[in-house]
VEXKE-883889 format. One record per residue (C-alpha): x, y, z; residue in one letter. Coordinates in steps of 0.001 Angstrom, whole numbers, plus 500000, padded with zeros to 6 digits. Each point is the difference from the previous one (the first is absolute). Example, Ala and Ser with C-alpha at 12.3 -4.5 7.8 and 13.67 -1.06 7.14 Angstrom:
<nodes>
512300495500507800a501370503440499340s
</nodes>
This chain:
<nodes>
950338217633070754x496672498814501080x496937499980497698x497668502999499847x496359498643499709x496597502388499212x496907499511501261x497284500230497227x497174501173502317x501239502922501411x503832500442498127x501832499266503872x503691498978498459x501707497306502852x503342499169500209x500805496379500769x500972496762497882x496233499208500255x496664501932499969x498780500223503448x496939497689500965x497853503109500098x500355503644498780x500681501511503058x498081503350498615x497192498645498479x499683496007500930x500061498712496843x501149496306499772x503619499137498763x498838498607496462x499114503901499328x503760501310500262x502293499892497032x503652500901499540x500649503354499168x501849499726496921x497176498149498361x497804501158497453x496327500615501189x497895497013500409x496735500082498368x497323501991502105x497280497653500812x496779500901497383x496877500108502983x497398501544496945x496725498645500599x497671499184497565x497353503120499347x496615498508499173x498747501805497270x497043500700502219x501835502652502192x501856501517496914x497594503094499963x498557499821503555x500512498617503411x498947501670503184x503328500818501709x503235500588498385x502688499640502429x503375501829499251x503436498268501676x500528496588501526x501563501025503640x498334499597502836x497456502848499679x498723498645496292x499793496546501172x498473500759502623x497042502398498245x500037497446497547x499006496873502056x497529501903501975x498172501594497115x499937496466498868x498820498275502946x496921502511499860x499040499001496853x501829502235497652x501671499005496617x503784500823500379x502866501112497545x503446500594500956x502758502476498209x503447499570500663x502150502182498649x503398497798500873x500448496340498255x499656498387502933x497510500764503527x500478500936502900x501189502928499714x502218501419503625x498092497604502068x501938497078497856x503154501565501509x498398500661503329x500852498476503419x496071499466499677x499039500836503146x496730501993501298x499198502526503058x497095499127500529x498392502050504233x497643497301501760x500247497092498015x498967496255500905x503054499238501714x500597502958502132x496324499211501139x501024496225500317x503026500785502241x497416502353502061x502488502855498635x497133503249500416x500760502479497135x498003502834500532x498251501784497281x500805503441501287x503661499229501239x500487498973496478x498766502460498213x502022502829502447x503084497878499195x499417500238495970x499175503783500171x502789500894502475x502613498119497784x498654501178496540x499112503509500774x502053500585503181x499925503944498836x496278499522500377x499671498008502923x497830500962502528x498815497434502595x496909501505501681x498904501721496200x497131498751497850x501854497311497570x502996500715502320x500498502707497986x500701498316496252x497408501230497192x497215498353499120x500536498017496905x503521499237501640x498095498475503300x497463498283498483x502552497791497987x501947499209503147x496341498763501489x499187498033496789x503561498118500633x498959499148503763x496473499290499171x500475497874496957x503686498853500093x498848496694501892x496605499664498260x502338500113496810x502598496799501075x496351498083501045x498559500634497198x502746498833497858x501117497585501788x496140498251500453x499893499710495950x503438498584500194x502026502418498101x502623499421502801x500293499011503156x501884502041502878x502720499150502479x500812502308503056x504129500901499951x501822499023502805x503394501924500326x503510498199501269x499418500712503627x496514497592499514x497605503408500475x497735501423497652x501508503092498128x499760503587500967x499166502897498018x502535502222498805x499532502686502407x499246497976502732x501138502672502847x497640502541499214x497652500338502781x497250499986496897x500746496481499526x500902498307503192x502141497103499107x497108498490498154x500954496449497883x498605498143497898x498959501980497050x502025498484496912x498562496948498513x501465497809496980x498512497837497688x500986496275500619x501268497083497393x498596496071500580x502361499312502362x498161502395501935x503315502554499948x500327503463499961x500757501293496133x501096503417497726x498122502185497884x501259497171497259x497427497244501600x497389502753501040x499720501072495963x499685496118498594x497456499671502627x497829502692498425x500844498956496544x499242496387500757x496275501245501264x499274502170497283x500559497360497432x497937497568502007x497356502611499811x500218501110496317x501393503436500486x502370500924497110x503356501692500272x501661501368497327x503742500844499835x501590502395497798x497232502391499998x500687503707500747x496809502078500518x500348503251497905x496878502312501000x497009499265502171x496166500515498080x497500502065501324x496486500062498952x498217503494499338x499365500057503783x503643499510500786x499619496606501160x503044497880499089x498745497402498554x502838498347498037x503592499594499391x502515500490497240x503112497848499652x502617499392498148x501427496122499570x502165498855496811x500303502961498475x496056501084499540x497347501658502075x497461497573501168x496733501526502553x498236498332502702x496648501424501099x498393499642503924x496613500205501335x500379500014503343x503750501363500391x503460500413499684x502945499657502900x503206500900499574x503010498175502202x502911500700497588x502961500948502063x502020503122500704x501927502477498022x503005498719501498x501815499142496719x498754503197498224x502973502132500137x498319503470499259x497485499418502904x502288498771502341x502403503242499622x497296502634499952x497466498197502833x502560498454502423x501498502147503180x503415498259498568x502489498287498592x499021496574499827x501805497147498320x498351496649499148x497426497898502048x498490496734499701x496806500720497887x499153498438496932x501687501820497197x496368500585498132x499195502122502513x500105503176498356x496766501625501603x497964500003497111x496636500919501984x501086503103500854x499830501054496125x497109497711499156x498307501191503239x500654503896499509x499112500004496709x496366499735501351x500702502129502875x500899497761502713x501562501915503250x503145499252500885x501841499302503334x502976498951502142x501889500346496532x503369500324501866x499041497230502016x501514496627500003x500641496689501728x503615500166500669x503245498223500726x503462500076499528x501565498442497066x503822498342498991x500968503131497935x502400498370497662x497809497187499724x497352502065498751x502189501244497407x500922496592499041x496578499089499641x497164502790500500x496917497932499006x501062497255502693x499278499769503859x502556502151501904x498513500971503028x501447499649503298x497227499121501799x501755499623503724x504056500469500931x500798496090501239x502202499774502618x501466501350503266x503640501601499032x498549502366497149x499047503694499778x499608502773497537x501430503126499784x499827503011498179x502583501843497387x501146501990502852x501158496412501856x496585500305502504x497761497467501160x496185502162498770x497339497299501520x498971496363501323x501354498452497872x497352496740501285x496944502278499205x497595498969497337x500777500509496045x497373502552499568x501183502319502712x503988499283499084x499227501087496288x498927503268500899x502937500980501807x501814499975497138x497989503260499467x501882502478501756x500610503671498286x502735502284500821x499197503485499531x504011501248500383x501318497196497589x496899499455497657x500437496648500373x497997496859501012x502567498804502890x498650497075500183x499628498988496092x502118497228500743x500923497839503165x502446497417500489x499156496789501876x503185498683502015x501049496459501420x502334497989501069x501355496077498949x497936498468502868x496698501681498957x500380499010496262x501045496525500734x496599499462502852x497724501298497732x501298498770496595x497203499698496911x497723502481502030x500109502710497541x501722502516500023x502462497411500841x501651497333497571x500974496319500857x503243499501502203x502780500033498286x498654502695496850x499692503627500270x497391501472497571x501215502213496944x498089503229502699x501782498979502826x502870502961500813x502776498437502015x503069501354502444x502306498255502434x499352502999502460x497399502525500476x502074503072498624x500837497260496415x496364499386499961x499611503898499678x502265500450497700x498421497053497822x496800502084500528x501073502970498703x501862497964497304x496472498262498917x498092503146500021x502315501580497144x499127497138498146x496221500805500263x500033503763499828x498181499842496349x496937498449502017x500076501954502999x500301503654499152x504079499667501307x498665498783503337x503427499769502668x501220499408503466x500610503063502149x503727500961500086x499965499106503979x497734496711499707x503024497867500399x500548501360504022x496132500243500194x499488496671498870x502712498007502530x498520502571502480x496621498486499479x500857496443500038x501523500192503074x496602501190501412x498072497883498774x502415496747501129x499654501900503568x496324500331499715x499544496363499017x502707498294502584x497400502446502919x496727498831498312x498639503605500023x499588502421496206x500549502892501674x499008502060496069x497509497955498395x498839497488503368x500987497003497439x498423496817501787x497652501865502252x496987499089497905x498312496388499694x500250500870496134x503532500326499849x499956496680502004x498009497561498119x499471501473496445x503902500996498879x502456498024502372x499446496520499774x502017496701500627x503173499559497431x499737498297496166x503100498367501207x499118496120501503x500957499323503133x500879503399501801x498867500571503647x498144503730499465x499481501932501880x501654498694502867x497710502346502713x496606500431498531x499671502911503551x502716501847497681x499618502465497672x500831497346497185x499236502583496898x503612501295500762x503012498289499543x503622501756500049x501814500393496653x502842497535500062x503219501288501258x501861499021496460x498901500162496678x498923499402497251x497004502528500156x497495500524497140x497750502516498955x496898499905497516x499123503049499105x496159500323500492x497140502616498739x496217500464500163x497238498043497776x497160499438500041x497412496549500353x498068502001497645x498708503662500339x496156500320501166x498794503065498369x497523500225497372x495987500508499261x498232500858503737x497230497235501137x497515500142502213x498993497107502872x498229497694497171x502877500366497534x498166502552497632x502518502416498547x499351503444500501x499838503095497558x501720503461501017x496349500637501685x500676497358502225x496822497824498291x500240496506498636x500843499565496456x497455497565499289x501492496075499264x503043501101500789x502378498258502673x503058499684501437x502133498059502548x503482499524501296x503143501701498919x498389501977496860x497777501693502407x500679502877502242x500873497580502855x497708500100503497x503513499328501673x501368503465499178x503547499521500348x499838497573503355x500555496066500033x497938499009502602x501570496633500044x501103497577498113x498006499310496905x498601503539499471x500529499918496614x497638497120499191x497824499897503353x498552503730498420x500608498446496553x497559496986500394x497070501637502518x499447503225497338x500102497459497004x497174497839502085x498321503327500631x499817500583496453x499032496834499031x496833499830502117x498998503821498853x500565499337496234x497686496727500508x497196502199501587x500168502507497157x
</nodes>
């Protein structure tokens, strides 16, 4: 039996005698993996020193450590505000710590370096077309989305850039343009809609010294490394409990709790919230989300404490059923539900997903936002969400070439989710065998009575499909996307792949013999993006649609200006760090 090693960033659990060099979720070095059946190492202690000074007043109090706070944060300081950082969690970072840490980011320095024209208006279509497609009207005033909706989708184009400069000039990072496998820079997610023309070049990454591209891991110590250099305090273990108001209904100050007691923090200028989601709060998730959703990669503190502490002073609330989505290892969520289990892209050529009724349901190379919602699907003759649950198949070859590129385990291990058969209709069997197991946590959740004959059915499709080239369903390979973001060159050392780069190289048959295996997959979440409304400078609204005075917001506690789109990739913290800059300029003019 090989070892079982967990990843104290972000909770990933790899099977292998040895940690892997990097966390393939969240990038974290080797040295931050332990075995499994340890006990807990001792979390890092990050508490800063409070002068006494700032005990009773400071001009901004930042809430959070993710992207959006530390990004508020350093701005407001740069501007000349005193800072003061809560964090709830014992240890920052929040989701962003678990993040690929990545950033969309329309018409930034490199696009303009490679001569790469990324029109303003193009843009903007694109981002209202894919977030309010219900909306969408090209030739309309805003192209049809409402105001307040449209004017954060301009306050991303105009200021996304102007945010990496800015940061970038006081040296709280310093970029690095991805280049994909195929040596071109990335696409966006949709990158067939006629909205977006094939456009590249809009995800940029933080770099280390060696001048390479790095995670959310390196993108967080670079923030925390800045604000101690300039004297702005973060302190851990801090859960704000109400936000103060003055007799005006300014907030003016926070309440938290640390240790046991209730300690208060008062603001001159402002206060900016970048806590998180509600991802791990189970009441909201089950009365807010369209769903069932099961586990996620968020940091498990996210709990969406500013929608109470925010509607307590009558903050309006939107996109509450919203979310940034994926699919996640089901039984590895309920192994581990605080730890990383999103499938982020299906690896491989000689894998698909079908349904409880044995059916293949999308493109199965799409992005993870767009793949977790079609887990969403109602029937109104069964009552049932068909698609609760879907069950990723491969074959021995497709295991083997991309072995320790998760879902997948090291050759020669099969993980403790892994579902095995020596033919298709065993594997179905071993399904259906499984899912007994689990009926407790999924509401008695089976295979059709027929999926066995559906199921062979469909694999025998989908080997024709791939041996032609051609999806004839779901057009699997026709989009650069499916391409260059989710079929990539093998784990494996030494493997000619693919052998015609002309050929439609996302598809590979299923072997002709077994053994086949099956992980049984449902939908997650990054972390939802529903909460308090803001407008284009951050300010957080009332039910009147006004600014609460000194109040902001930013990233994924915040009604999101994404809706539920991903642009492309990093537009979780490309929104995340822009809105937190936004704030962080406004709060310093206040």
């Amino acid at each position: 039996m090989m070892k079982r090693w967990i990843c104290k960033v972000c909770g990933y659990i790899h099977t292998g005698n040895e940690p892997p060099e990097r966390c393939p979720q969240c990038g974290a070095p080797k040295e931050e993996f332990r075995l499994l059946e340890e006990s807990e190492s001792a979390v890092e202690q990050i508490q800063a020193d409070l002068p006494a000074e700032f005990r009773q007043e400071v001009d901004v109090l930042v809430v959070g450590s993710g992207a959006a706070a530390f990004s508020a944060a350093i701005t407001a300081k740069n501007e000349g505000c005193s800072v003061i950082m809560l964090e709830k969690a014992s240890e920052i970072g929040g989701t962003t710590r678990r993040s690929g840490g990545g950033f969309w980011i329309p018409n930034n320095r490199f696009q303009r370096k490679h001569g790469i024209v990324d029109n303003r208006e193009e843009a903007l279509k694109y981002m209202v077309r894919y977030s309010y497609p219900h909306l969408y009207q090209p030739e309309a005033k805003r192209y049809g989305a409402p105001q307040n909706e449209f004017a954060l989708i301009e306050a991303m184009v105009d200021h996304g850039a102007e945010m990496t400069e800015y940061l970038e000039n006081i040296e709280a990072f310093k970029l690095i343009e991805q280049i994909n496998w195929t040596g071109k820079l990335q696409v966006d997610y949709q990158d067939h809609l006629p909205e977006n023309r094939s456009i590249r070049g809009r995800v940029l990454f933080t770099q280390d010294e060696k001048g390479e591209l790095t995670y959310g891991y390196a993108l967080i110590n670079s923030f925390k490394a800045w604000a101690e250099k300039n004297d702005i305090p973060i302190l851990v273990d801090h859960r704000v409990t109400k936000i103060l108001q003055d007799e005006s209904g300014r907030a003016v100050g926070l309440e938290a709790r640390t240790k046991g007691k209730l300690v208060s923090f008062s603001a001159k200028k402002g206060i900016i919230f970048g806590s998180g989601g509600y991802s791990h709060n189970p009441e909201l998730m089950l009365h807010f989300q369209r769903g069932p959703i099961f586990g996620g990669c968020s940091a498990p503190t996210n709990t969406g404490d500013f929608i109470r502490l925010g509607g307590a002073i009558g903050a309006k609330l939107g996109n509450m059923s919203g979310a940034f989505r994926a699919q996640s290892v089901f039984e590895s969520v309920l192994e581990n539900p605080d730890g990383s289990n999103n499938l982020f892209f299906i690896p491989g050529d000689g894998v698909l997903e079908v349904n409880r009724y044995g059916k293949r349901v999308m493109d199965e190379k799409r992005n993870y936002t767009d793949r977790g919602m079609v887990h969403f699907v109602w029937d109104p003759n069964r009552a049932e969400w068909t698609n609760m649950l879907l069950f990723m198949v491969f074959d021995q070859r497709t295991a083997d070439l991309w072995q320790g590129d998760p879902p997948y385990p090291m050759a020669g291990s099969i993980a403790p989710y892994m579902i095995v058969g020596n033919t298709l209709k065993e594997l179905g069997v071993a399904i259906s065998a499984r899912l007994e197991q689990l009926q407790s946590k999924t509401g008695g959740f089976t295979l059709d009575e027929h999926f066995n004959e559906s199921f062979v059915e469909t694999v025998q499709t989908f080997n024709e499909y791939a041996k032609n080239g051609v999806d004839l369903d779901f057009r699997r390979g026709d989009f650069a996307y499916d391409r260059e973001w989710t079929t990539y060159p093998p784990t494996k050392p030494g493997v000619q792949w693919p052998t015609d780069m002309n050929k439609n190289y996302t598809m590979a048959p299923l072997s002709e013999e077994g053994p086949y295996y099956a992980i049984i997959l449902a939908s997650s979440t990054l972390d939802t993006n529903g909460g308090p409304m803001i407008n284009s400078h951050s300010q957080v609204l009332d039910y009147e649609g006004k600014p609460i005075p000194g109040l902001y917001g930013a990233g994924n506690c915040i009604a999101s200006p994404t809706g539920n789109a991903y642009w492309g990739g990093g537009s979780t913290i490309g929104p995340a760090l822009t809105f937190g800059y936004l704030a962080g300029l406004q709060v310093s003019k206040s």
